[in-house]
C-alpha positions in Angstrom: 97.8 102.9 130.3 98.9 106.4 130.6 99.1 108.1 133.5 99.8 111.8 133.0 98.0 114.1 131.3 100.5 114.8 128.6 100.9 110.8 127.7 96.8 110.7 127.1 97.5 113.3 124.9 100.5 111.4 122.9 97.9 108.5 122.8 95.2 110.6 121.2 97.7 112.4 118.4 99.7 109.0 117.6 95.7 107.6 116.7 95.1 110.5 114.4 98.4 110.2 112.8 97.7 106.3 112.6 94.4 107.1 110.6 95.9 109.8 108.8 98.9 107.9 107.8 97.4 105.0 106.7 94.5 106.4 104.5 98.0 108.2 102.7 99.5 104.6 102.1 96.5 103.3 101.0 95.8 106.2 98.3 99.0 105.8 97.1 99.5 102.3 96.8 96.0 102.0 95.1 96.7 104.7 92.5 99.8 102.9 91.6 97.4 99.7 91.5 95.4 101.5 88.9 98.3 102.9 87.3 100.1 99.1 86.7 96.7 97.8 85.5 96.3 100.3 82.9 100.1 100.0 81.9 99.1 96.0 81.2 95.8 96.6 79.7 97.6 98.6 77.1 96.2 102.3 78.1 99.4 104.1 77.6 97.5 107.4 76.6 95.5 107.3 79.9 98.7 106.1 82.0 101.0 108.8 80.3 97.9 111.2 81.6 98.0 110.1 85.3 101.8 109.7 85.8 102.3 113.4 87.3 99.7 112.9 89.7 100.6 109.5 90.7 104.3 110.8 90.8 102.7 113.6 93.1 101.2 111.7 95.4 104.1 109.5 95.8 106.1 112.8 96.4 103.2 113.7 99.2 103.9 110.3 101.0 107.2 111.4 101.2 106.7 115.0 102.7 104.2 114.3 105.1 106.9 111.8 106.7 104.7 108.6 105.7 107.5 106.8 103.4 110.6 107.3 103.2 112.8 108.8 100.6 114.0 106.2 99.3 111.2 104.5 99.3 109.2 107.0 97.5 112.3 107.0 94.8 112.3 103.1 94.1 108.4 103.3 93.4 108.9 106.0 91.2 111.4 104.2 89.4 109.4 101.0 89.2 106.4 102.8 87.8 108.7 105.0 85.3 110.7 101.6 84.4 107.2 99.7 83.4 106.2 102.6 81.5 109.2 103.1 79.5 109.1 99.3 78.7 105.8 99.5 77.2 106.4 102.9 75.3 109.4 101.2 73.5 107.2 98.2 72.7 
């Protein structure tokens, strides 16, 4: 338990980063979810429509200190890769 006055407060800001953070990785990794099932159901118009925000948010993860940069640039890859794939097909 903390005992001074400025470790209560640590405790308090590291739970509303921990909320904040993790409503961020869920967002993201839900839109790329959604993304990945409409790249195998064949939407590629609707896909091609919602890769700059996916790409966006993926680029907000990263700002905001929640993933890290490489991170943030594999996923992009991965989601860029799987579209490409089905483009040429």
């Amino acid at each position: 338990m903390p005992q001074t006055k400025s470790a209560k407060k640590r405790v308090r800001q590291t739970e509303k980063r921990t909320i904040r953070n993790r409503q961020i990785k869920n967002r993201v990794k839900n839109s790329i979810k959604k993304f990945l099932q409409l790249i195998n159901e064949k939407k590629l118009e609707e896909a091609k429509k919602n890769l700059p925000r996916l790409i966006s948010m993926i680029d907000s993860a990263w700002a905001k200190g929640v993933w890290h940069k490489n991170k943030a640039a594999r996923e992009k890859a991965r989601v860029m890769k799987k579209l490409n794939q089905i483009d040429k097909s």
